[in-house]
KOLSE-298164 format. One record per residue (C-alpha): residue in three letters; y negated, x, z. Coordinates in steps of 0.001 Angstrom, whole numbers, always signed. Layout:
// KOLSE-298164
{type=ALA v=Y u=X w=Z} .
...
***
This chain:
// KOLSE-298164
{type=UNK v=-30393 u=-20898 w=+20784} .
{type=UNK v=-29824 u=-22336 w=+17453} .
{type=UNK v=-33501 u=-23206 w=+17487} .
{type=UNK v=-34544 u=-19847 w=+18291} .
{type=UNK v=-32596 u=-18947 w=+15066} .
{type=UNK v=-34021 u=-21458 w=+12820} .
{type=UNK v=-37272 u=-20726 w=+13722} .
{type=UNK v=-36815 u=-16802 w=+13288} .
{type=UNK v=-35165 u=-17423 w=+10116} .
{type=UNK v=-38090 u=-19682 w=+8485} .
{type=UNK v=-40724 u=-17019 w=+10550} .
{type=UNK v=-38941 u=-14466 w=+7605} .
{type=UNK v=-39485 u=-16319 w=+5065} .
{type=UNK v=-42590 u=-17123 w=+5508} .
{type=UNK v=-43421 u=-13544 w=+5880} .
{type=UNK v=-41471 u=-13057 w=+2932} .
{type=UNK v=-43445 u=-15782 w=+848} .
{type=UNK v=-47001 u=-13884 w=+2400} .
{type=UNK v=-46095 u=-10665 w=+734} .
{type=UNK v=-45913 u=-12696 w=-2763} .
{type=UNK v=-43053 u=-13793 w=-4837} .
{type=UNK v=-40049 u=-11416 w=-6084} .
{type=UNK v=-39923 u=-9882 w=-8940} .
{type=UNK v=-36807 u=-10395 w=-11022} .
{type=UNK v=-35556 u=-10718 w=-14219} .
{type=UNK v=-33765 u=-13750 w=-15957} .
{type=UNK v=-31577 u=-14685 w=-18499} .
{type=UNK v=-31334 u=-17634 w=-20658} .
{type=UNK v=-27964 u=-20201 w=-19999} .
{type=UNK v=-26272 u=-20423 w=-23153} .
{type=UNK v=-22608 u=-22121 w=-24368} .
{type=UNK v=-20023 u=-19958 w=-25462} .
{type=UNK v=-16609 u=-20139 w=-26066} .
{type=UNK v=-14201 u=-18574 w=-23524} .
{type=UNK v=-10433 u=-18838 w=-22453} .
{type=UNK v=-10158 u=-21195 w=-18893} .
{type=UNK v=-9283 u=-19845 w=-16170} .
{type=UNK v=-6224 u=-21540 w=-13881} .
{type=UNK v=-5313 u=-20638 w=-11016} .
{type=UNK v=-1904 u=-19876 w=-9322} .
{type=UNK v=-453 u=-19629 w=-5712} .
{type=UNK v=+2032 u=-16540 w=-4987} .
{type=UNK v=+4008 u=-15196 w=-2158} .
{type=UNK v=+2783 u=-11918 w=-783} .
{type=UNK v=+5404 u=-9020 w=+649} .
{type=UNK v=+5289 u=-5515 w=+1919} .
{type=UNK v=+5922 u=-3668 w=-699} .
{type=UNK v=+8380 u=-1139 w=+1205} .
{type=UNK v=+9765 u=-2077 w=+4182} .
{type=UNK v=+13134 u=-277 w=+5448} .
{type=UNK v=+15934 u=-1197 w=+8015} .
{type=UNK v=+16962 u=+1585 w=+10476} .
{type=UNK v=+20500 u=+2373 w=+11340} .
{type=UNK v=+22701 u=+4952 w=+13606} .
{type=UNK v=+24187 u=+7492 w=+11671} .
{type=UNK v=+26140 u=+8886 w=+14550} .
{type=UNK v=+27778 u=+6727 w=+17571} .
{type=UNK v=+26643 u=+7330 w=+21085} .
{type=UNK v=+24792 u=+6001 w=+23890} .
{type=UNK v=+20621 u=+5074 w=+23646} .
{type=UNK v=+19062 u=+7706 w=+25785} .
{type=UNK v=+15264 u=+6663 w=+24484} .
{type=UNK v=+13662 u=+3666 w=+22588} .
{type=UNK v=+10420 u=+4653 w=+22303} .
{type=UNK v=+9102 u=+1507 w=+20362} .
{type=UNK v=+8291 u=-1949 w=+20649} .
{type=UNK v=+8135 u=-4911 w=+17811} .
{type=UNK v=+4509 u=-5047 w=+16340} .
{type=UNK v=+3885 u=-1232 w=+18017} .
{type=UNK v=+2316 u=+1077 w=+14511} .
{type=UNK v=+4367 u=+3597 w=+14299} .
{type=UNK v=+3863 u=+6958 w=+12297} .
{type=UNK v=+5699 u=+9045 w=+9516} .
{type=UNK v=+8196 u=+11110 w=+11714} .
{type=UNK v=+8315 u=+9534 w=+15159} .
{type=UNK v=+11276 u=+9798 w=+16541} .
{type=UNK v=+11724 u=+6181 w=+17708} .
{type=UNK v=+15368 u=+5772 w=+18982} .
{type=UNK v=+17055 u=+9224 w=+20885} .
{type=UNK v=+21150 u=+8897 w=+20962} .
{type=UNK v=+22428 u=+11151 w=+23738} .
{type=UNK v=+23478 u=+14423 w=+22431} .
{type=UNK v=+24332 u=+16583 w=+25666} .
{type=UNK v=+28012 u=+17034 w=+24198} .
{type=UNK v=+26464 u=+18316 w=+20679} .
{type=UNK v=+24057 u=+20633 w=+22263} .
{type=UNK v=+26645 u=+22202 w=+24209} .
{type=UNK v=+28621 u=+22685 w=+21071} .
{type=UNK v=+25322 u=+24589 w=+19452} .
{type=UNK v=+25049 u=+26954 w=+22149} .
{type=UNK v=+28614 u=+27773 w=+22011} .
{type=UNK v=+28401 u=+28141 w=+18281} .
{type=UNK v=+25167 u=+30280 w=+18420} .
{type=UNK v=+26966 u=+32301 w=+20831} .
{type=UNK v=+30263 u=+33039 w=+18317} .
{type=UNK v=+27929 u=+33371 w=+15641} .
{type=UNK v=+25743 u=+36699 w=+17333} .
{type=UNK v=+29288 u=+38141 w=+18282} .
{type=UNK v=+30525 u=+37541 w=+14738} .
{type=UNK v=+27552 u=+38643 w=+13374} .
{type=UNK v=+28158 u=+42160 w=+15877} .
{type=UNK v=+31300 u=+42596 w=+14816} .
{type=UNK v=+30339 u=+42442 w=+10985} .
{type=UNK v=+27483 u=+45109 w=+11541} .
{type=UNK v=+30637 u=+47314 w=+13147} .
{type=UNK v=+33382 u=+46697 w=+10092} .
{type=UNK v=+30241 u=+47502 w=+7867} .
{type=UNK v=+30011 u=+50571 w=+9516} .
{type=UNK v=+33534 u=+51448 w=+10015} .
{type=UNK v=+33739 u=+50890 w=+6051} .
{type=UNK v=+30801 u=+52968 w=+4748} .
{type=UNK v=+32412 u=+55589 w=+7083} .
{type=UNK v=+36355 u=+54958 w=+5300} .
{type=UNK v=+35113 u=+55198 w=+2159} .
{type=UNK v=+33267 u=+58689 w=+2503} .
{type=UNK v=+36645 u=+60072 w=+3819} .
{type=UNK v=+38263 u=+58131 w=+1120} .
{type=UNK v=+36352 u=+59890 w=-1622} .
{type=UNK v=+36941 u=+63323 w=+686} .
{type=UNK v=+40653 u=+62648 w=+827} .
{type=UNK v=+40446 u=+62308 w=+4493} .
{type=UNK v=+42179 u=+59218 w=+4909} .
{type=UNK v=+45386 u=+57350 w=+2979} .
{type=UNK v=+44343 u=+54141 w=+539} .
{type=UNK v=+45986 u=+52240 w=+3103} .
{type=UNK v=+43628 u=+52990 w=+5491} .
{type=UNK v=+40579 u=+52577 w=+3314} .
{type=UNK v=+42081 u=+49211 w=+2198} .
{type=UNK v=+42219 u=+47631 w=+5662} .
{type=UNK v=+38787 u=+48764 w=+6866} .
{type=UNK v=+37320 u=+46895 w=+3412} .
{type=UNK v=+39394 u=+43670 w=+4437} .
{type=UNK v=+38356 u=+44140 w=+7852} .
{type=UNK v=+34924 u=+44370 w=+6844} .
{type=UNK v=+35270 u=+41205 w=+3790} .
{type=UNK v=+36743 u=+39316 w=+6895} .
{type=UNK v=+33617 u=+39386 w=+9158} .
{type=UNK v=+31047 u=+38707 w=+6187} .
{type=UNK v=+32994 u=+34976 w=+5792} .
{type=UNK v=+33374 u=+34976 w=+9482} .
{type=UNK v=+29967 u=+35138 w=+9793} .
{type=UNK v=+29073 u=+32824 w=+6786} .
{type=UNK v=+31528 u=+29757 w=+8336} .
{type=UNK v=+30131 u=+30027 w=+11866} .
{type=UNK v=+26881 u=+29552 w=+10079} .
{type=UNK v=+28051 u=+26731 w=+8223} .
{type=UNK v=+29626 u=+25208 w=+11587} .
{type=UNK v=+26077 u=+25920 w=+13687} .
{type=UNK v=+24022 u=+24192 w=+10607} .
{type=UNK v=+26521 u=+21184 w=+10547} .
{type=UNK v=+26180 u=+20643 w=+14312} .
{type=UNK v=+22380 u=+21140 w=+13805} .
{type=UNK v=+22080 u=+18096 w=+11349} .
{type=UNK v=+24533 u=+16070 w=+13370} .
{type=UNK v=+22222 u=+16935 w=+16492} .
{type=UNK v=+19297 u=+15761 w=+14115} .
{type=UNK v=+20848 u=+12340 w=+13590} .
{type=UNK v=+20796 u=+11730 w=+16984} .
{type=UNK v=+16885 u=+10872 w=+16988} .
{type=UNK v=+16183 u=+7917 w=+14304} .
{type=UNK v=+12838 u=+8506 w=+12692} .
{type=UNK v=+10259 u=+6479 w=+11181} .
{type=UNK v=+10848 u=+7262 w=+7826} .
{type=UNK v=+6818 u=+6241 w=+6476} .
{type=UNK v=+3945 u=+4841 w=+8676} .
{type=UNK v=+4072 u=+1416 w=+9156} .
{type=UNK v=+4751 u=-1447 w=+12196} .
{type=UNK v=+7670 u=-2269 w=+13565} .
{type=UNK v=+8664 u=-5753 w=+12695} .
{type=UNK v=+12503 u=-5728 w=+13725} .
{type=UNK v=+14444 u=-4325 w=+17111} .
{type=UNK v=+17985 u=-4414 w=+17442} .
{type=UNK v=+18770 u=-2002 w=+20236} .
{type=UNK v=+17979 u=-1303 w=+23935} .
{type=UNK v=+18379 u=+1261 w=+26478} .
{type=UNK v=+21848 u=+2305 w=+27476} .
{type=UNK v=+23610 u=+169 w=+24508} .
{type=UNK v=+26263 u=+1849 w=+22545} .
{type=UNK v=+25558 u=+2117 w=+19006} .
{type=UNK v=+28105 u=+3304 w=+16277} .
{type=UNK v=+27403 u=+4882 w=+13058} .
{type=UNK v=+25723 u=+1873 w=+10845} .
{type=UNK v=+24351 u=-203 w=+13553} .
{type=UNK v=+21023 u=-1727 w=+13190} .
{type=UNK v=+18447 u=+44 w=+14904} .
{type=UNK v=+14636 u=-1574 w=+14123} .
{type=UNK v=+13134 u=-2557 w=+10863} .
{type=UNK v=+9729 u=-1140 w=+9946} .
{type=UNK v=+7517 u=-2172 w=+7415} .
{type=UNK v=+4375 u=-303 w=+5091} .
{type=UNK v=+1269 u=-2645 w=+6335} .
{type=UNK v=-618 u=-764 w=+3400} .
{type=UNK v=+1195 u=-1645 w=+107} .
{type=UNK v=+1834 u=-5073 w=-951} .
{type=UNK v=+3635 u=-6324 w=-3681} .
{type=UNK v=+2627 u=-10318 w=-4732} .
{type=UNK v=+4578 u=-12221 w=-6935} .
{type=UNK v=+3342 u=-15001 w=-9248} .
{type=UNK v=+5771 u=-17639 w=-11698} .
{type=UNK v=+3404 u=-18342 w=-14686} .
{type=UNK v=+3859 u=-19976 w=-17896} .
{type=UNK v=+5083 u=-17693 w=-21038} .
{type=UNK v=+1593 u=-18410 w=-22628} .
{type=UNK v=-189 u=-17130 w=-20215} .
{type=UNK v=+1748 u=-14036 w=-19283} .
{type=UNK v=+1667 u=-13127 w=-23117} .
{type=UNK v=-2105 u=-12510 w=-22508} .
{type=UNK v=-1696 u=-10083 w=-19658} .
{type=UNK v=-1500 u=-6321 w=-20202} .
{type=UNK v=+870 u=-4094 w=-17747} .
{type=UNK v=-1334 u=-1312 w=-15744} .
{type=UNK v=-4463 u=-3715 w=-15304} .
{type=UNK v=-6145 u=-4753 w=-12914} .
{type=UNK v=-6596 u=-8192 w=-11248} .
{type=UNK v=-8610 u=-10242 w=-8642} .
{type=UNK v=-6275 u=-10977 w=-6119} .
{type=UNK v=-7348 u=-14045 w=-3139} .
{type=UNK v=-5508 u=-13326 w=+168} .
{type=UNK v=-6235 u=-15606 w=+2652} .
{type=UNK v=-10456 u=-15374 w=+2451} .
{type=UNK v=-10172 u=-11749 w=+1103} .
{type=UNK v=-10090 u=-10702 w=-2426} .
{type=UNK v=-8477 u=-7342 w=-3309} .
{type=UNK v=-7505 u=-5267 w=-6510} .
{type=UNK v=-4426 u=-5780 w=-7737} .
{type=UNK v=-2714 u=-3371 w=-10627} .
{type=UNK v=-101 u=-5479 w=-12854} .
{type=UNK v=+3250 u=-3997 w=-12171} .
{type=UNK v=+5987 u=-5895 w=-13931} .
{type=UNK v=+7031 u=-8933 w=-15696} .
{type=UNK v=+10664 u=-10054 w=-15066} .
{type=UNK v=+12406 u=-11451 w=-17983} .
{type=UNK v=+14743 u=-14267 w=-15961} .
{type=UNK v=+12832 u=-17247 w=-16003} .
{type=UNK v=+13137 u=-20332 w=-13595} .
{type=UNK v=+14614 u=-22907 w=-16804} .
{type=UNK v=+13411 u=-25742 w=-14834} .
{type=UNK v=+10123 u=-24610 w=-14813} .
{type=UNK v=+10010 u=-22305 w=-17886} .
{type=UNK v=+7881 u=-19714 w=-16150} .
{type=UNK v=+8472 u=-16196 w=-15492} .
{type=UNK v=+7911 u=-13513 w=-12491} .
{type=UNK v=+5145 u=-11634 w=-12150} .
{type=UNK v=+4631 u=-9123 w=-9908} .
{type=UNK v=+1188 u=-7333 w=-8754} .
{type=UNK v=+635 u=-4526 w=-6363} .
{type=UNK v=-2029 u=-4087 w=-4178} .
{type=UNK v=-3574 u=-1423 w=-1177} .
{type=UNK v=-4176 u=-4038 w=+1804} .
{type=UNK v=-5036 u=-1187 w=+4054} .
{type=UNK v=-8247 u=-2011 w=+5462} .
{type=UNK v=-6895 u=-5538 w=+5493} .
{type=UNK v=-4624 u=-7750 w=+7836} .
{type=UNK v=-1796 u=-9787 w=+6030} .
{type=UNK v=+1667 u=-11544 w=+6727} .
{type=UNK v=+4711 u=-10914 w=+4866} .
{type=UNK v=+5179 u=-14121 w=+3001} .
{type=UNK v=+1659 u=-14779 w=+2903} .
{type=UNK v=+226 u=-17274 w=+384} .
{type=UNK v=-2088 u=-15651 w=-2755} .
{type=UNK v=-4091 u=-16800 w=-5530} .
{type=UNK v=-4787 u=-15887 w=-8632} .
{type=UNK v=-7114 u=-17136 w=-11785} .
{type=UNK v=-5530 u=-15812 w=-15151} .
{type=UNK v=-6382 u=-17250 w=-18563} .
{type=UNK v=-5424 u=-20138 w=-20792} .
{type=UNK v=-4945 u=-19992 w=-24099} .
{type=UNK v=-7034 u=-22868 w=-25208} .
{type=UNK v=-10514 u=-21886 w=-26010} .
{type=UNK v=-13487 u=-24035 w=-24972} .
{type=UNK v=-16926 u=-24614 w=-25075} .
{type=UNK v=-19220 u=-23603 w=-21469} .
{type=UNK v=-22112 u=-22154 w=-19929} .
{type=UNK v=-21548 u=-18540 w=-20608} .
{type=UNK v=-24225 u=-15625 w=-18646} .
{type=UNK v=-24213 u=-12042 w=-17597} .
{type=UNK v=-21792 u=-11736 w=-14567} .
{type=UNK v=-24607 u=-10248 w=-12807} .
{type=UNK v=-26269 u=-13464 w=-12269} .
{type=UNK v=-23218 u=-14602 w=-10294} .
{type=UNK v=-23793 u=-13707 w=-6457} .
{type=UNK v=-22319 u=-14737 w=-3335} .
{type=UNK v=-24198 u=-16514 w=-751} .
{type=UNK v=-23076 u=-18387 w=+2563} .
{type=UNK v=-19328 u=-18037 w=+1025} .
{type=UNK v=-19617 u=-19138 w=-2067} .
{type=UNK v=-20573 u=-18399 w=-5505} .
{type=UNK v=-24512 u=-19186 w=-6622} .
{type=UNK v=-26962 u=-18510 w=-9404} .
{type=UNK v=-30198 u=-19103 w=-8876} .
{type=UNK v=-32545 u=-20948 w=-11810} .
{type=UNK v=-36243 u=-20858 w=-12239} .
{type=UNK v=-38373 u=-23939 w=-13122} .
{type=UNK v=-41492 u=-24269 w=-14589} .
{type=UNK v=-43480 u=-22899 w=-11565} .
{type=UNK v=-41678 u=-20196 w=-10592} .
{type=UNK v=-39877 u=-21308 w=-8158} .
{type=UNK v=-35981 u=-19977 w=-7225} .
{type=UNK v=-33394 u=-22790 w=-6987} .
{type=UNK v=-29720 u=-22247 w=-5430} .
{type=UNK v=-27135 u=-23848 w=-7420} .
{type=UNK v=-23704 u=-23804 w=-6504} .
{type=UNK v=-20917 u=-22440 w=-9402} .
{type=UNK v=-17155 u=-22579 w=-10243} .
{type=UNK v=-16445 u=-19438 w=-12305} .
{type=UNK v=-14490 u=-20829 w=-15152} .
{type=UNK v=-13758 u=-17740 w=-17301} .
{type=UNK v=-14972 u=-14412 w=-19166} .
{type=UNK v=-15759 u=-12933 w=-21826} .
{type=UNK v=-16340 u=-9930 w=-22215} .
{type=UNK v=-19145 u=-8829 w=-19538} .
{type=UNK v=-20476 u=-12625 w=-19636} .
{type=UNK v=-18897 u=-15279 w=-17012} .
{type=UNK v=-18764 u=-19319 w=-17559} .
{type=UNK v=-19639 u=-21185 w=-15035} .
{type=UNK v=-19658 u=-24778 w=-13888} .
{type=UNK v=-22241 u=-26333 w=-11463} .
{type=UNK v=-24196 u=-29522 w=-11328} .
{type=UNK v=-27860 u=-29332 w=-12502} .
{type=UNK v=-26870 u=-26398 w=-14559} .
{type=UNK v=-28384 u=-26736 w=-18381} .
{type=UNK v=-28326 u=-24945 w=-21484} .
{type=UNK v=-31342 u=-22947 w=-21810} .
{type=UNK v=-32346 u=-22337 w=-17886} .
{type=UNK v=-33931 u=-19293 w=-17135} .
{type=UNK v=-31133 u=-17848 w=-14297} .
{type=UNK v=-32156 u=-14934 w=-12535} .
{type=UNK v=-29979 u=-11855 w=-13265} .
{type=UNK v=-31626 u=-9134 w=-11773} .
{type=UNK v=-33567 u=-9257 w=-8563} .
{type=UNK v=-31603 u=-12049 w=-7207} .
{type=UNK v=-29762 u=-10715 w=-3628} .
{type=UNK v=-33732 u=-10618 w=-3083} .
{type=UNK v=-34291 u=-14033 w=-3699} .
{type=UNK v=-34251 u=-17392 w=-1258} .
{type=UNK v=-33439 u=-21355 w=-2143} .
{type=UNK v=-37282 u=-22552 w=-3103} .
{type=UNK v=-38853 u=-19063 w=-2871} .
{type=UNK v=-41039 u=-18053 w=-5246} .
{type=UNK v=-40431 u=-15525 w=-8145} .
{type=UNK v=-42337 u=-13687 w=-10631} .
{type=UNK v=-40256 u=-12745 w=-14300} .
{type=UNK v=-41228 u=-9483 w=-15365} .
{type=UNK v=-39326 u=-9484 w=-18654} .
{type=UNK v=-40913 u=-12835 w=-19393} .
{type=UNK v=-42485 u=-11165 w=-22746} .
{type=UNK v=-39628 u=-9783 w=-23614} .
***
């Protein structure tokens, strides 16, 4: 199998090298001064994570979860028997539609008392008790409403909800337990935010600057991370400081208390192979540029990013020298000891 491979492989490039060489363009290695990179190991967490609890005592009727199940914004995940609360809802709706009858008859009855009022039909006394009458069944109505709404919400807090989408990391409950108000019910965390925390040197964090945006290296991933905070309390031992970064790791699997890297500057300035950060590629896993010798043919070489400036990256590799033509353009085209044509070679 791995013969058949090999042999396809150098099939394409020999097809490759019939059709002629690439055409690219190339830069010329020079030294430059940048700011070093160095690189730190952090502690990755889910940015929001939450732990459920009963708001109301009573018996588990439903779990409708398990740990590690993904669980959406709004599921109801644990149901606490409320057959005692519904039966107190129906009997409330039930007052509240004969209150409300009664309050459409004392409206009545007072419209009519006050026409025979203003007729001199009927004593003050009379008009008087037909208004209180009909004052009465407004606030009637207006506390049975208040009763049916309270028993509503209570009824409500009988099914625990997943409060965001997320997984289930936590369960602390099974069917037919009794749980009383402020027991633990699950704990659920936000797989899609992350918040990773660095401890870096006071020179260092002086150079960063709060809303931007870093290269982040999760386990063999690297994501975007936006600079959130910087916590003044520093570890006196160590003399470095907290720094926290947040990050979408959506499209992306990660462990609470995961290890991450990041390269941030140094202050000390020094002298290195400096290019356009175009001519940086990755290939088999790694970062390469390729170089072009005096016949025109591509060679791989192997780099350790080192720093920036500005849109230029250093770089470190051996064989590299200053004034190699690296290719800069053209070069996801290219192959280790393929050959290459420069068309900006005038230029």
């Amino acid at each position: 199998m791995i013969k058949k491979i090999l042999v396809t492989a150098f099939l394409g490039m020999g097809l490759l090298f019939a059709k002629g060489p690439s055409l690219v363009e190339t830069t010329t290695l020079e030294k430059g001064e940048v700011n070093p990179l160095q690189e730190f190991v952090g502690t990755l967490k889910f940015d929001n994570e939450s732990m459920l609890a009963a708001q109301n005592s009573g018996l588990v009727k439903k779990v409708n979860f398990e740990v590690g199940d993904k669980v959406s914004k709004g599921k109801v995940l644990v149901q606490i028997d409320d057959d005692l609360l519904t039966a107190q809802i129906n009997a409330a709706k039930a007052n509240l539609n004969i209150a409300k009858n009664e309050q459409k008859n004392s409206s009545k009855d007072y419209n009519r008392y006050k026409k025979l009022l203003e007729s001199k039909s009927i004593t003050q006394k009379e008009y008087d008790d037909s208004l209180l009458k009909s004052n009465s069944s407004k606030s009637n109505v207006k506390a049975l409403e208040a009763k049916l709404k309270e028993l509503t919400i209570q009824s409500q807090k009988k099914r625990i909800k997943a409060p965001f989408s997320g997984v289930v990391v936590e369960k602390s409950v099974n069917l037919g337990e009794w749980v009383s108000a402020g027991s633990k019910i699950a704990k659920i965390v936000d797989t899609s935010k992350a918040e990773i925390t660095f401890n870096i040197p006071l020179e260092i964090v002086d150079g960063l600057r709060m809303g931007d945006m870093y290269d982040i290296k999760i386990g063999k991933k690297v994501v975007k991370a936006k600079l959130s905070s910087v916590i003044p309390n520093g570890d006196k031992l160590t003399r470095t400081f907290p720094v926290k970064f947040k990050a979408n790791v959506e499209n992306i699997f990660v462990f609470d208390g995961q290890e991450a890297k990041v390269s941030l500057s140094k202050d000390a300035i020094k002298q290195a192979l400096v290019l356009p950060r175009d001519a940086v590629i990755k290939r088999f896993g790694q970062n390469v540029v390729f170089a072009v010798d005096e016949k025109n043919i591509a060679m791989m070489i192997p780099v350790k990013v080192v720093g920036f400036l500005s849109s230029k990256v250093a770089i470190e590799g051996q064989g590299l020298k200053e004034g190699m033509q690296i290719v800069v353009k053209g070069n996801e085209r290219v192959f280790p000891k393929s050959p290459v044509k420069i068309i900006n070679k005038d230029k």
